[in-house]
PAZAPA-4460 file (N, C-alpha, C; in steps of 0.05 Angstrom, whole numbers, plus 32768, in hexadecimal, padded with zeros to 4 digits):
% residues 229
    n_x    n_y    n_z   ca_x   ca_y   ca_z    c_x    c_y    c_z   seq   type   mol
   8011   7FE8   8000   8000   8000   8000   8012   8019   8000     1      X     A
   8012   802B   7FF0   8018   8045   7FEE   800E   8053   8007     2      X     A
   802C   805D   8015   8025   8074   8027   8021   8097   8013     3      X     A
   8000   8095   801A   7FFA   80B3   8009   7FFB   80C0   8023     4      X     A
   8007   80E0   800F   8004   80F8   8028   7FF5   8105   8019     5      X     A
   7FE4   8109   801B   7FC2   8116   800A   7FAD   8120   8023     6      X     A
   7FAB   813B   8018   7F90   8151   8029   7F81   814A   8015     7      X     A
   7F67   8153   801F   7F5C   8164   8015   7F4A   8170   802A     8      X     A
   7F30   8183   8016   7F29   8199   802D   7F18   8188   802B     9      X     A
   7F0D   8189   804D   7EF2   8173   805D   7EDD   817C   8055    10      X     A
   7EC9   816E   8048   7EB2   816F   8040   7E9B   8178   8057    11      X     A
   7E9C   818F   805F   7E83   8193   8073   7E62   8188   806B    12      X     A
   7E59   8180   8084   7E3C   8182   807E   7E2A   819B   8079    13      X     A
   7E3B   81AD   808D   7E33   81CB   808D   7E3A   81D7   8073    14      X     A
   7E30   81E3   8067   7E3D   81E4   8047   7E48   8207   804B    15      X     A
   7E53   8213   8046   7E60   8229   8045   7E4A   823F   8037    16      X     A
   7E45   8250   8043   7E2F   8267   8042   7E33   8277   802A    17      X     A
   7E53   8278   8025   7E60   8297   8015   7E5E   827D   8000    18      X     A
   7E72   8264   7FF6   7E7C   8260   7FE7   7E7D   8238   7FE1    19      X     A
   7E75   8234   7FC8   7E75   8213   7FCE   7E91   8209   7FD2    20      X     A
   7EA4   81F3   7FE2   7EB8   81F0   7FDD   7EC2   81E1   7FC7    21      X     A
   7ED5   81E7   7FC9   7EEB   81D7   7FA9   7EF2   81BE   7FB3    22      X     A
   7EEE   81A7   7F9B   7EF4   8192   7FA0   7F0D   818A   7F99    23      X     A
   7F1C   817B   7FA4   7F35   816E   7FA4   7F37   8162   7F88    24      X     A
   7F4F   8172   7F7E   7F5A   8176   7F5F   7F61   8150   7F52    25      X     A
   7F64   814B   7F43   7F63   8137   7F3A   7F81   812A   7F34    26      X     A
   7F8D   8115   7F46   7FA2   8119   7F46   7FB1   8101   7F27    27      X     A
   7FCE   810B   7F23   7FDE   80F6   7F14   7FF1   80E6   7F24    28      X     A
   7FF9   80CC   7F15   8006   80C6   7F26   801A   80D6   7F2E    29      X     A
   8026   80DF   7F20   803D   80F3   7F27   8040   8109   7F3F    30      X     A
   8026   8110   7F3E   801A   8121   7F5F   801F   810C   7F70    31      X     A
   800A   80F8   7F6F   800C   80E9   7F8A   8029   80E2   7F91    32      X     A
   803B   80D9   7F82   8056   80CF   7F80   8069   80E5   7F90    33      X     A
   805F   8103   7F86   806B   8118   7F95   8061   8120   7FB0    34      X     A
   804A   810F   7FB7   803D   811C   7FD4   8042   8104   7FE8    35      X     A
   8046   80F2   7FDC   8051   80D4   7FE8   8073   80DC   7FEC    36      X     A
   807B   80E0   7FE7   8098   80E2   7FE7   809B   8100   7FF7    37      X     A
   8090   810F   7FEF   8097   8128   8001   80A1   8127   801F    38      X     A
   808D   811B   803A   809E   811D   804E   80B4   8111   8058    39      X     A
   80BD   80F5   803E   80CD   80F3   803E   80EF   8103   8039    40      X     A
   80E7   8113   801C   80F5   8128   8013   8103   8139   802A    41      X     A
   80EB   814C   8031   80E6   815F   8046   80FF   8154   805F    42      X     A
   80FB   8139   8068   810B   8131   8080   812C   812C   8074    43      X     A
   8135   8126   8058   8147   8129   804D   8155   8139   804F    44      X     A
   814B   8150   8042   8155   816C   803D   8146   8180   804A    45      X     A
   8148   817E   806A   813D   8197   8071   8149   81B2   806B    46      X     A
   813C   81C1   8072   8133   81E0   8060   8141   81E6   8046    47      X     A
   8138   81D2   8039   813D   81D6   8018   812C   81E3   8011    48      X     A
   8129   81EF   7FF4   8114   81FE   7FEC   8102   81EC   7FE0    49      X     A
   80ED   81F8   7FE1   80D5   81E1   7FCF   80DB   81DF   7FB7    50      X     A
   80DF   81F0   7FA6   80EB   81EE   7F8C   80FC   81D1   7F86    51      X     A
   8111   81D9   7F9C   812A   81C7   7F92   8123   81A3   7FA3    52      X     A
   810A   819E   7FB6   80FE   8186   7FB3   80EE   817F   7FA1    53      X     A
   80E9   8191   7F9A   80CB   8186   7F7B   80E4   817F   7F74    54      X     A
   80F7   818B   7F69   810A   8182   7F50   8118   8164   7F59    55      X     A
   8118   8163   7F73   8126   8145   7F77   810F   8135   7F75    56      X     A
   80F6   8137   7F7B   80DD   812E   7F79   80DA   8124   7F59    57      X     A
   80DE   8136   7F4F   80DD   812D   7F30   80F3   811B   7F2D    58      X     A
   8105   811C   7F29   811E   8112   7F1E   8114   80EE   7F28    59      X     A
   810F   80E9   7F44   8111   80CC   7F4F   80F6   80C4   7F3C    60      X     A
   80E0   80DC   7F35   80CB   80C8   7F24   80CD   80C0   7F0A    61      X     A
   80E7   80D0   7EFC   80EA   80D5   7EDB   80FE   80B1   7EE1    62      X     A
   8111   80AC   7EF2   8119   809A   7EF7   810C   807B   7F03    63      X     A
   80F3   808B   7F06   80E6   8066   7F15   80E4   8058   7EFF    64      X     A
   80DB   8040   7F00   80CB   8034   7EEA   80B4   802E   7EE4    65      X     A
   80AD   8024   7ED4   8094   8025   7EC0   8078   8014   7ED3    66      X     A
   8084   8002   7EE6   806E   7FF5   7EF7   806D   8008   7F0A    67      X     A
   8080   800E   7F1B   8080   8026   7F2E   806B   803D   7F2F    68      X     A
   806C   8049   7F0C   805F   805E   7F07   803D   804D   7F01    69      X     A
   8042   8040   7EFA   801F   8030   7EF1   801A   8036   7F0F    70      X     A
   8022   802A   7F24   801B   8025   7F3B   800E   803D   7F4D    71      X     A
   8023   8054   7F45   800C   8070   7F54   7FFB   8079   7F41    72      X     A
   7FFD   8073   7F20   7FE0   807A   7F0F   7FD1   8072   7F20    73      X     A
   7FCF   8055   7F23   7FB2   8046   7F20   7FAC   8055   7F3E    74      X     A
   7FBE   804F   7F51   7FB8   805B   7F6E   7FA9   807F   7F6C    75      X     A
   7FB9   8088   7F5D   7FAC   80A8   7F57   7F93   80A1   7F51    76      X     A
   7F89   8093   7F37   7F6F   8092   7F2F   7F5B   8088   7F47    77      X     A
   7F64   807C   7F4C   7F4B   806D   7F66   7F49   8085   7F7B    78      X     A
   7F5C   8092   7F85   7F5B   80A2   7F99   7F48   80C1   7F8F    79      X     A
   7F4E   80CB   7F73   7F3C   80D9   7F66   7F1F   80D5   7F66    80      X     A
   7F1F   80BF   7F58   7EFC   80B6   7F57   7EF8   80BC   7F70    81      X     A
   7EF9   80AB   7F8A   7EEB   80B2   7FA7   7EE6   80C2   7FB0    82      X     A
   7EFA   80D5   7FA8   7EF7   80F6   7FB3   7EE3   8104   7FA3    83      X     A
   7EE1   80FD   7F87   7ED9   810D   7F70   7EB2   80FA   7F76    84      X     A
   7EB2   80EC   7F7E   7E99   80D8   7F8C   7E91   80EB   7FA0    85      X     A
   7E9E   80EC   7FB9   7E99   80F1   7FCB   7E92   810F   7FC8    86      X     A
   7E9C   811F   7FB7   7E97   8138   7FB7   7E80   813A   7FAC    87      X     A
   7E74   812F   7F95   7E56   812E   7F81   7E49   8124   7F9B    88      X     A
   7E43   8115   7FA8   7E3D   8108   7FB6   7E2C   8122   7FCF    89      X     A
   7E43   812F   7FD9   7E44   814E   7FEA   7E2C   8166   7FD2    90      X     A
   7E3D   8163   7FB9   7E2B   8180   7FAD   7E0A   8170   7FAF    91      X     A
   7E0B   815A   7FAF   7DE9   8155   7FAC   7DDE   8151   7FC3    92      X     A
   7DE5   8156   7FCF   7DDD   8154   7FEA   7DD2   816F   7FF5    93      X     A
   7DDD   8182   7FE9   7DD9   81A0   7FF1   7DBD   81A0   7FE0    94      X     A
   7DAA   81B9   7FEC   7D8F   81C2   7FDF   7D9B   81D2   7FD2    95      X     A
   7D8B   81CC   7FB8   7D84   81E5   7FA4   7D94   8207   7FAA    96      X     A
   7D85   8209   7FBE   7D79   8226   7FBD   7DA1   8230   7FCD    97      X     A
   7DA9   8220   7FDD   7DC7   8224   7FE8   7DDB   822A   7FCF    98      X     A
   7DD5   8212   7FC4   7DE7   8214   7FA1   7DE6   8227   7F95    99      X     A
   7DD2   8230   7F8D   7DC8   8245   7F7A   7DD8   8260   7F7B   100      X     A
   7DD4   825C   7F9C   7DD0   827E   7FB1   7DEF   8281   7FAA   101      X     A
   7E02   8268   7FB5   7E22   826C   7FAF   7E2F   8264   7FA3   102      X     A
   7E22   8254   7F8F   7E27   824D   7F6D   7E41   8265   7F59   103      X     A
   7E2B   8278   7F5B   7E36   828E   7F4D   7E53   829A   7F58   104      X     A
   7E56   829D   7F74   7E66   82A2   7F81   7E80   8290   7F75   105      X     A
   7E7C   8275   7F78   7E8E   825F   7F75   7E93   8264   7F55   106      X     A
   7E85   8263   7F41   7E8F   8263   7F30   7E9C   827F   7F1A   107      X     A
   7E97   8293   7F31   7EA0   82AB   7F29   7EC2   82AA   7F2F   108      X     A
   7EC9   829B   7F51   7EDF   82A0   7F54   7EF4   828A   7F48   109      X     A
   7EE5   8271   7F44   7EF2   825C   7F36   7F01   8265   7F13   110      X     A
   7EE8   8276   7F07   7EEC   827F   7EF2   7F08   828D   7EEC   111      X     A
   7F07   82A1   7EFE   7F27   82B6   7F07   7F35   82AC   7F08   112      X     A
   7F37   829C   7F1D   7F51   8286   7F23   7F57   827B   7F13   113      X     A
   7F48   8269   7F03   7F52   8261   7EEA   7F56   8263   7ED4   114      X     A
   7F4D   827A   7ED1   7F5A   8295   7EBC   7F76   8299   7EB7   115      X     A
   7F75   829D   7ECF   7F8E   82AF   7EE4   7FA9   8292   7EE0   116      X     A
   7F9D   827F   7EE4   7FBC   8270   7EE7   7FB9   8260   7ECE   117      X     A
   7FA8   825B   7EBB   7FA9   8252   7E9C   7FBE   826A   7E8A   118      X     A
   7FB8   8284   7E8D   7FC7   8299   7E86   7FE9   8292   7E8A   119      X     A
   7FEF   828E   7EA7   8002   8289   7EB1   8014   8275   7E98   120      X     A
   8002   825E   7EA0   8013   823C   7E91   8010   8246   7E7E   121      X     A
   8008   8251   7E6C   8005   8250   7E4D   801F   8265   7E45   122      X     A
   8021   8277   7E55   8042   828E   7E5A   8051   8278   7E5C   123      X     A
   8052   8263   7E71   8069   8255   7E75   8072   8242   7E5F   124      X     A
   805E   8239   7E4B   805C   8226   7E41   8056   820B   7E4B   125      X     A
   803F   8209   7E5F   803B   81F4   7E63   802F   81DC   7E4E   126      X     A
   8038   81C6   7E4D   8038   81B6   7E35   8013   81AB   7E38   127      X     A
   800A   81AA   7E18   7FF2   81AA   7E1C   7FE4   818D   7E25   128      X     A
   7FCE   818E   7E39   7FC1   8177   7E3E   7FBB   8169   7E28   129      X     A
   7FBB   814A   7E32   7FBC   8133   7E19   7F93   8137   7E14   130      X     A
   7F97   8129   7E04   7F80   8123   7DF1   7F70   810D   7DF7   131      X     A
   7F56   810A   7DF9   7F46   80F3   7DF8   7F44   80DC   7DDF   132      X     A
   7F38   80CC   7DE1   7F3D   80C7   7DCA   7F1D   80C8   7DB8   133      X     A
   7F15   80DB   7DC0   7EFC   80E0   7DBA   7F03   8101   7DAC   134      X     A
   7F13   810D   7DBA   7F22   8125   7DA2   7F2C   8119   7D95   135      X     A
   7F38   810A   7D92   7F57   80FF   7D83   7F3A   80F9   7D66   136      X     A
   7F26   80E8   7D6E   7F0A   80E2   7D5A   7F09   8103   7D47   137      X     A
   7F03   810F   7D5D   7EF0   812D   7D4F   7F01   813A   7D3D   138      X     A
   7F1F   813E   7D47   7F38   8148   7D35   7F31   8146   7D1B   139      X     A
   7F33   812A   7D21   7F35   8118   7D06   7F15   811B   7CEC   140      X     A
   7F07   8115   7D02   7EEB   810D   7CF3   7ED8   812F   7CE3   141      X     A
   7EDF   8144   7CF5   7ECA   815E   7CF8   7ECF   816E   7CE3   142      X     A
   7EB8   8172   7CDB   7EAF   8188   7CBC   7EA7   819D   7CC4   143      X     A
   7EC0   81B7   7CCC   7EB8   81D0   7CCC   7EAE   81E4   7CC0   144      X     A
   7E9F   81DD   7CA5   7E7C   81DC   7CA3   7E63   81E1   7CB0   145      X     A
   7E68   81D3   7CBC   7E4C   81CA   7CCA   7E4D   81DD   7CE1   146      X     A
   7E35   81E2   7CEB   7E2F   81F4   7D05   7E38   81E0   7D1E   147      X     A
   7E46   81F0   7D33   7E51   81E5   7D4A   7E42   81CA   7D5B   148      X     A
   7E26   81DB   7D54   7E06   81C6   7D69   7E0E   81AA   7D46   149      X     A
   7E07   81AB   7D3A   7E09   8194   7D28   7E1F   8181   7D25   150      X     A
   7E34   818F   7D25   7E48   8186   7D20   7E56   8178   7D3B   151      X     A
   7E51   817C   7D5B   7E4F   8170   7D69   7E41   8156   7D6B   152      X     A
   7E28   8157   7D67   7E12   8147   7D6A   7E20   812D   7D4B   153      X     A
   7E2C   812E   7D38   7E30   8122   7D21   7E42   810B   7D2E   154      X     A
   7E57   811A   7D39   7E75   8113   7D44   7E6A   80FA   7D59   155      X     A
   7E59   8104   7D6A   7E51   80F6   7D7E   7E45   80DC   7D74   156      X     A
   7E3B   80E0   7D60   7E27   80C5   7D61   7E40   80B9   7D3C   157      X     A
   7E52   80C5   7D39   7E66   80BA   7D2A   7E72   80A0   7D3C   158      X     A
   7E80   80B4   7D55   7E86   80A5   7D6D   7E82   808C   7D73   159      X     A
   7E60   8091   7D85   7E56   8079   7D88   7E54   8064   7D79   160      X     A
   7E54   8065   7D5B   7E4F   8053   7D4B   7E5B   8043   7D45   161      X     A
   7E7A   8046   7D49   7E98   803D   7D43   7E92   8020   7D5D   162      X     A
   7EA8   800F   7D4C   7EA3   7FF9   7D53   7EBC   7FF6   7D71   163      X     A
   7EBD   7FED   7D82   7ED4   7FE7   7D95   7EF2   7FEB   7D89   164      X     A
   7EF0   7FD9   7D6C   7F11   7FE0   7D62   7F14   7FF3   7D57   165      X     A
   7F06   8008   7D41   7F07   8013   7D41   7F09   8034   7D52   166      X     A
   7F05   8034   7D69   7F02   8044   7D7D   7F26   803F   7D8B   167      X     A
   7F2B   8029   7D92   7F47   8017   7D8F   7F5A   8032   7D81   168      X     A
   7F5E   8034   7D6B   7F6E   8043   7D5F   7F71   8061   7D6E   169      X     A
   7F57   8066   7D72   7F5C   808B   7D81   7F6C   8087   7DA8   170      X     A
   7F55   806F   7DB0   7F6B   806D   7DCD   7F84   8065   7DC3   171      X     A
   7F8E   805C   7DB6   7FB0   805D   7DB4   7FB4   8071   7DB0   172      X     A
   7FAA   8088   7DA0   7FBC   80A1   7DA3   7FB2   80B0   7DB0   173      X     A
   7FA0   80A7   7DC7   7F9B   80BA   7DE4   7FB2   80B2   7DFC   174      X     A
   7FB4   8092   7DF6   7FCF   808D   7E0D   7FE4   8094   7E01   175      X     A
   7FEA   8097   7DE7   8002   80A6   7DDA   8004   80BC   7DE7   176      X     A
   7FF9   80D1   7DED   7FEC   80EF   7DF3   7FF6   80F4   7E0C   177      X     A
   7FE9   80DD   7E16   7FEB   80DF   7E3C   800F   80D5   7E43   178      X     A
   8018   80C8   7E34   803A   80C0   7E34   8040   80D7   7E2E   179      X     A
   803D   80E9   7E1A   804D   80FD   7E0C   8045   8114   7E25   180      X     A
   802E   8113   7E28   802F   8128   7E3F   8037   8121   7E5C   181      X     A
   8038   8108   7E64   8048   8102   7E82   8058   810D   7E7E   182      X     A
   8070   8104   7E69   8097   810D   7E5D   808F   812A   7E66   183      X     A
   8080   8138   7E4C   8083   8151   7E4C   8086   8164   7E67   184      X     A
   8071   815A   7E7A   8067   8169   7E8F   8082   816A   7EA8   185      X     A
   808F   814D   7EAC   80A5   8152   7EBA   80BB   815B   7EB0   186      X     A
   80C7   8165   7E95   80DC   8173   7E91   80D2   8192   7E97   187      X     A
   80B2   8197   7E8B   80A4   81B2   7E93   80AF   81BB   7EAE   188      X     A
   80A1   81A6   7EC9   80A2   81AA   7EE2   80C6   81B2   7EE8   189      X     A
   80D5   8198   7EDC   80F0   81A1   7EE9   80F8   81BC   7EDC   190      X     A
   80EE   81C9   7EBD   80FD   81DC   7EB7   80ED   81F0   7ECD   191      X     A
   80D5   81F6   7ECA   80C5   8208   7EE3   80D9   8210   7EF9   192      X     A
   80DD   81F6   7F00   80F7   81F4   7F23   810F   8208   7F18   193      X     A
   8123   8200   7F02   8130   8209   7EFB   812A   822B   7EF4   194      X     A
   8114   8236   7EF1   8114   824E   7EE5   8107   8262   7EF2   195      X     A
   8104   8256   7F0B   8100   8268   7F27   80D8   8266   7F2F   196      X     A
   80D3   8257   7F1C   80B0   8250   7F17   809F   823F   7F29   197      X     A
   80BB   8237   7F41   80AD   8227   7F50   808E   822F   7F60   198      X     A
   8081   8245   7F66   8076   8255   7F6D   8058   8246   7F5C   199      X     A
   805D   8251   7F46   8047   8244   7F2F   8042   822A   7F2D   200      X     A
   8053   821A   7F30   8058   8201   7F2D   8049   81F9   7F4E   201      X     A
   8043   8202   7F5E   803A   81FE   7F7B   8023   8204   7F79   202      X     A
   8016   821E   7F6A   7FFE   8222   7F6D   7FF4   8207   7F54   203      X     A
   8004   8205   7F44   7FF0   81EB   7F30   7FEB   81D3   7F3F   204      X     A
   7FF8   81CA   7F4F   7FFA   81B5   7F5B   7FE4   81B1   7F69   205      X     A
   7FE0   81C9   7F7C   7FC7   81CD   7F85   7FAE   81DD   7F89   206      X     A
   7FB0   81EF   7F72   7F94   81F5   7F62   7F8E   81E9   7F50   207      X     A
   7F82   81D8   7F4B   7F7E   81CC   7F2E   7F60   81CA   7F32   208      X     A
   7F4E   81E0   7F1E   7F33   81DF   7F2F   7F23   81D5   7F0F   209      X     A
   7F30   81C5   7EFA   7F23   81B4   7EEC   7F09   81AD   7EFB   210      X     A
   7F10   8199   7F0C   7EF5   8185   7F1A   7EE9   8196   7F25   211      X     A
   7EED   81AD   7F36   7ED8   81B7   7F3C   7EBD   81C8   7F2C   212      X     A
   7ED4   81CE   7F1B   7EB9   81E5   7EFD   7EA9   81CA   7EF7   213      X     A
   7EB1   81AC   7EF0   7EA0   819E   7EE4   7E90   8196   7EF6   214      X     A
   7E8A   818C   7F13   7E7E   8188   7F1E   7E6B   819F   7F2B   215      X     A
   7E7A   81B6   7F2E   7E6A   81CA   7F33   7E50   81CA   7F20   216      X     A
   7E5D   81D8   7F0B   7E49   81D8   7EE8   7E34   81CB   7EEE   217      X     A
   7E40   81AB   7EF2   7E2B   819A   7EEB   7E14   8199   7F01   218      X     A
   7E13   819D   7F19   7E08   819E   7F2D   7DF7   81B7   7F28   219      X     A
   7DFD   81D4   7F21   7DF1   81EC   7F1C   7DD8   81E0   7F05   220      X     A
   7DE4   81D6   7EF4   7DD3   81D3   7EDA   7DB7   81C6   7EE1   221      X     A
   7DC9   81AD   7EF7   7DAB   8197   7EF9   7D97   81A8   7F0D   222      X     A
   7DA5   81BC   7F26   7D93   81D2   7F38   7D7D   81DD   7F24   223      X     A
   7D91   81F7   7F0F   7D81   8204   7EFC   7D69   81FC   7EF1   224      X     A
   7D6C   81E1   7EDE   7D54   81D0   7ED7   7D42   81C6   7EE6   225      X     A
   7D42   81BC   7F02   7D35   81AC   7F13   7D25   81CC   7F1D   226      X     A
   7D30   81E0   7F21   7D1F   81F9   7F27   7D10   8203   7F0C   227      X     A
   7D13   81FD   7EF0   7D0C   8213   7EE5   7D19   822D   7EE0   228      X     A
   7D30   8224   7EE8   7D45   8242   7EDC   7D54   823B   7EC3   229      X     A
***
């Protein structure tokens, strides 16, 4: 069993008056690998800079091997889902009328923030997220022609129609994607360390409010409808 060193923020029953809370970001193996190893690090090299442990942090993961690394994926994924469960689980639980009231609030400041540090990585050159293999389909398949509402709806049911092997061909170059972007992301991270970025590189680690806009959204949407808004 993996010793994880993993927060997150405690799910109150009491739900927060001002603001809904953010759910715990969705981790890679490569996070967990760095938050597992940290108080180890930490007792190594006391008062090192954080910078210069991410960078030893990286280096021991670019060096593990290939079962090693399967081993905190699969562990990351399972620990994601439960949280990312447990949190849908919390927004439905709340009434309507709570959501609604600090809905807006939440997704006004989520919006900024992630403005605000997408701006950032894209200055740095952060290397771009891999592909589904359901883009890797639309790339390929979509007639920019057609109106956006159609031409979605075409793609989709192109999609579905495709047989298991044929579908086969696009996940290989979605796990192609997700390889090219693991590589990419830890030379990213170590150059970051190297270029004084460790700062940025801290707030990504732990703002990553993906999961929260989608679960938020989706929770707002089903309120909205179930009221009539």
């Amino acid at each position: 069993m993996l010793r994880v060193w993993f927060s997150f923020r405690k799910l109150s029953s009491k739900a927060d008056t001002r603001c809904l809370p953010t759910p715990p970001k969705r981790l890679s193996g490569y996070s967990l690998f760095l938050k597992t190893v940290w108080p180890s690090l930490s007792q190594q090299h006391p008062g090192e800079k954080f910078s210069q442990l991410v960078s030893i942090a990286a280096k021991k993961w670019k060096a593990a091997d290939s079962q090693t690394k399967q081993l905190y994926g699969e562990k990351a994924r399972d620990i994601s889902a439960r949280y990312e469960k447990e949190y849908s689980e919390y927004l439905s639980s709340l009434n309507f009328e709570h959501i609604l009231a600090t809905g807006g609030k939440t997704k006004a400041h989520l919006k900024t923030k992630s403005r605000r540090l997408e701006n950032t990585l894209r200055r740095l050159k952060k290397p771009r997220s891999p592909r589904s293999a359901y883009a890797f389909f639309c790339i390929e398949a979509r007639k920019p022609n057609l109106k956006l509402s159609e031409e979605a709806k075409q793609l989709a049911e192109k999609w579905s129609a495709l047989s298991d092997s044929e579908k086969q061909v696009y996940q290989q170059r979605a796990e192609e994607d997700k390889r090219r972007y693991h590589d990419a992301m830890i030379d990213w991270e170590m150059c970051m360390q190297q270029t004084g970025n460790s700062k940025i590189l801290q707030e990504y680690f732990e703002n990553n409010v993906d999961v929260a806009k989608k679960h938020l959204a989706k929770q707002l949407t089903h309120c909205e409808e179930s009221l009539g808004g």
